[in-house]
C-alpha positions in Angstrom: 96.9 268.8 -41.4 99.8 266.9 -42.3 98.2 263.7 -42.0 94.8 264.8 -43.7 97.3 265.8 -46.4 98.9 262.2 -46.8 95.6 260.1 -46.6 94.0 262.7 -49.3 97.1 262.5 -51.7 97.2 258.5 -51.2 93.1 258.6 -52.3 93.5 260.8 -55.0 96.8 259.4 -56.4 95.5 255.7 -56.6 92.4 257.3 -58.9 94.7 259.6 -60.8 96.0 257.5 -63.3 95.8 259.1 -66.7 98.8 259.6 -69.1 97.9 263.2 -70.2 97.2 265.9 -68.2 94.1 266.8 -69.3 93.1 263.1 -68.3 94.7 263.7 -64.8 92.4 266.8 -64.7 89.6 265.2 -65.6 90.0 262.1 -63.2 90.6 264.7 -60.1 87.8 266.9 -60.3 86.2 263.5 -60.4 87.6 262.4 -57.1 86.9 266.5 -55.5 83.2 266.0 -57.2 82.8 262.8 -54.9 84.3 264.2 -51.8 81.5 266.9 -52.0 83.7 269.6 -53.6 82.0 271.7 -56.3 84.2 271.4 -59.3 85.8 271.7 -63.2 88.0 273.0 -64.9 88.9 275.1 -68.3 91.7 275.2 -70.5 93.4 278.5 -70.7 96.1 279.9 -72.6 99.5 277.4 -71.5 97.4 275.3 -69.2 94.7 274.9 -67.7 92.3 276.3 -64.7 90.5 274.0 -61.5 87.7 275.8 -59.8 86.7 274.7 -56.5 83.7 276.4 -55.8 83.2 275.5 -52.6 85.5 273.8 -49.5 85.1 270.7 -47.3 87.1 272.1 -44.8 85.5 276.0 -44.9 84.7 275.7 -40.9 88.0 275.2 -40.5 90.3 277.6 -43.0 89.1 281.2 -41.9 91.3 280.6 -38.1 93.6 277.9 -40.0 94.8 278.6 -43.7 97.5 275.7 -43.4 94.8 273.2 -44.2 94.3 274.9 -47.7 98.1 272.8 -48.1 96.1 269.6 -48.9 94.9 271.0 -52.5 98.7 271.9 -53.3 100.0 268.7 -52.0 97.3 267.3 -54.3 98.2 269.2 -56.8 101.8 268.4 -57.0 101.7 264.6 -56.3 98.6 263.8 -59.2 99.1 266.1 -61.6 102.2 268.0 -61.5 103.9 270.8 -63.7 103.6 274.1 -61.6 100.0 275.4 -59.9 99.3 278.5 -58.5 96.4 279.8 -56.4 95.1 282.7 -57.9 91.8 283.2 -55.7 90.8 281.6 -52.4 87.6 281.0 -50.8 89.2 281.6 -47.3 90.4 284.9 -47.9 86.9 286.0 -48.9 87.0 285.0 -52.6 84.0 283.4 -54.4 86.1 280.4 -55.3 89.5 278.6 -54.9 90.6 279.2 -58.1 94.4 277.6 -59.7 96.7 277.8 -62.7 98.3 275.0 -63.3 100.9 275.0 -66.3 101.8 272.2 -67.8 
């Protein structure tokens, strides 16, 4: 997983390029819409919110939760301040769903 991790930030870092971080956020969900995730994001009070609302790797996450560490690593590397996952699709939740304070 580490090395899907480092190819996927690498991808997404080299499109991430905005000043602001609302630009950042716009510019991923871009980059998640054309890898075949489901997603946007909303501004909420001190920050804003990313909803995935479905997974590439969904096969996978049920027996192997590490792999959700991509999306952080994302996360941290494109758009930084501090994130935190606040629903998740493999723990039966109807999204991956994160805070992200800038």
């Amino acid at each position: 997983f580490e090395g899907i991790s480092k190819r996927t930030v690498a991808k997404a870092r080299a499109r991430v390029t905005a000043s602001d971080t609302e630009g950042k956020l716009g510019q991923l969900t871009r980059v998640l819409r054309e890898g075949g995730v489901v997603a946007d994001y909303s501004l909420i009070d001190g920050g804003y919110e990313l909803h995935e609302h479905n997974c590439p790797y969904s096969a996978v996450a049920k027996d192997n939760p590490e792999v959700c560490s991509v999306i952080h690593q994302v996360l941290d590397q494109t758009i930084g301040g501090s994130h935190v996952q606040t629903e998740s699709l493999a723990t039966g939740g109807s999204e991956c769903k994160f805070e992200l304070k800038i």
